[in-house]
N, C-alpha and C positions, 0 to 999 in steps of 0.2 A: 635599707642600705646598711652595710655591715659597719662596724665602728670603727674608727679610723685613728689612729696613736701616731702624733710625729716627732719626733727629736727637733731639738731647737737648732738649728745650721743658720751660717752666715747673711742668708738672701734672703731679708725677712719679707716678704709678700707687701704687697703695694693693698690700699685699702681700697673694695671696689666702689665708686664715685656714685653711681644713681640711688639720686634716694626714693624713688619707685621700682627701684628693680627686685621682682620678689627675690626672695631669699632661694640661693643653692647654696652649691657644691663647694665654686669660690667662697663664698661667706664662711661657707664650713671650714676651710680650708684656713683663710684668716686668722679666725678665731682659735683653733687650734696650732698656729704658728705662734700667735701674741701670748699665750697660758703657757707652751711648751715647759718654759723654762720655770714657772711659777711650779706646775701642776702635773709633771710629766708623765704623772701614770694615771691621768684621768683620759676620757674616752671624750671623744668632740662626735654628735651623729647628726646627718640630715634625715628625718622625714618629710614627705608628700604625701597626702591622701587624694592631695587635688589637684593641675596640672596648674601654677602659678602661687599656689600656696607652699607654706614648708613649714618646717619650726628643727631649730638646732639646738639638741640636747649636749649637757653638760656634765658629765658626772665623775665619781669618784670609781674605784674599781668594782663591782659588783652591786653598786649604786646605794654602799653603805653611808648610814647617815650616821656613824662614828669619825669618818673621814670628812666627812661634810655634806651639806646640798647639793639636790640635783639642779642643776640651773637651766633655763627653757628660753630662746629668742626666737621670737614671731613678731611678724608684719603687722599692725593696725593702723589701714589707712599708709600717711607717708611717715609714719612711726616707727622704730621698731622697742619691742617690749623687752624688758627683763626680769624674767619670774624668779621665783625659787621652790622649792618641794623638801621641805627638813621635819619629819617626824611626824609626817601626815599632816605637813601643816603648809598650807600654799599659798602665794604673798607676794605682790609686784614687789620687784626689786626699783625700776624706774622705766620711765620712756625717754629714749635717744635720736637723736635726727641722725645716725650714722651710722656703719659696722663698727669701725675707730672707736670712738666712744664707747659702744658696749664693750668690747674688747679688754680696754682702758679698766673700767667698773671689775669686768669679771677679774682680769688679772689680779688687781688689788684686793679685791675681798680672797681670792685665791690666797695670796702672798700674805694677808693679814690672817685668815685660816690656820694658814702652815704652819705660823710663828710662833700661834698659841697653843695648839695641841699638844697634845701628851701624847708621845709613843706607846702602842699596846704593847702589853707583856705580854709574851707568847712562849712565859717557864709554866710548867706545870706545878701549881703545890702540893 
């Protein structure tokens, strides 16, 4: 499925309630409503390989790890996971009972992210 970019608008998305329901488009959807404003030029995507499985990827723009981690949410069980992927190096972030919650997590390390970084320079010397 192609990558999906939202602007943060006023109706922020209601968080979807079952905590066995696998992972879509909704959750995708979520997730990239609660970052918008954190993280607005990152990409929110759903994969499926398998009809009730999924995993929604997180990333920076060309999935550079100057900008940050790529960040992974998948199902285990009535869990759902949150990975990370930074410099070849891959690492649970934590397990959550909810969308809400991951949400929560990512936006903040987003927002904690953003505050620390250094602008690149893109003068030539």
């Amino acid at each position: 499925m192609p990558a999906a970019r939202f602007a943060p608008h006023q109706n922020t998305r209601r968080s979807p309630d079952s905590v066995a329901e696998p992972l879509g488009v909704t959750h995708q959807f979520y997730i990239a409503d609660a970052i918008a404003g954190a993280a607005p030029d990152w990409c929110v995507e759903f994969y499926s390989d398998m009809p009730g499985t999924g995993t929604i990827i997180i990333m920076p723009d060309d999935a550079d790890d100057d900008i940050g981690p790529t960040y992974f949410v998948h199902r285990e069980g009535h869990m759902l996971c949150l990975d990370q992927l930074h410099w070849d190096s891959y690492s649970s972030v934590g397990r959550f009972a909810d969308i809400g919650a991951v949400a929560q997590e990512l936006r903040g390390r987003l927002l904690s992210h953003a505050s620390t970084t250094m602008p690149v320079s893109r003068m030539l010397h």
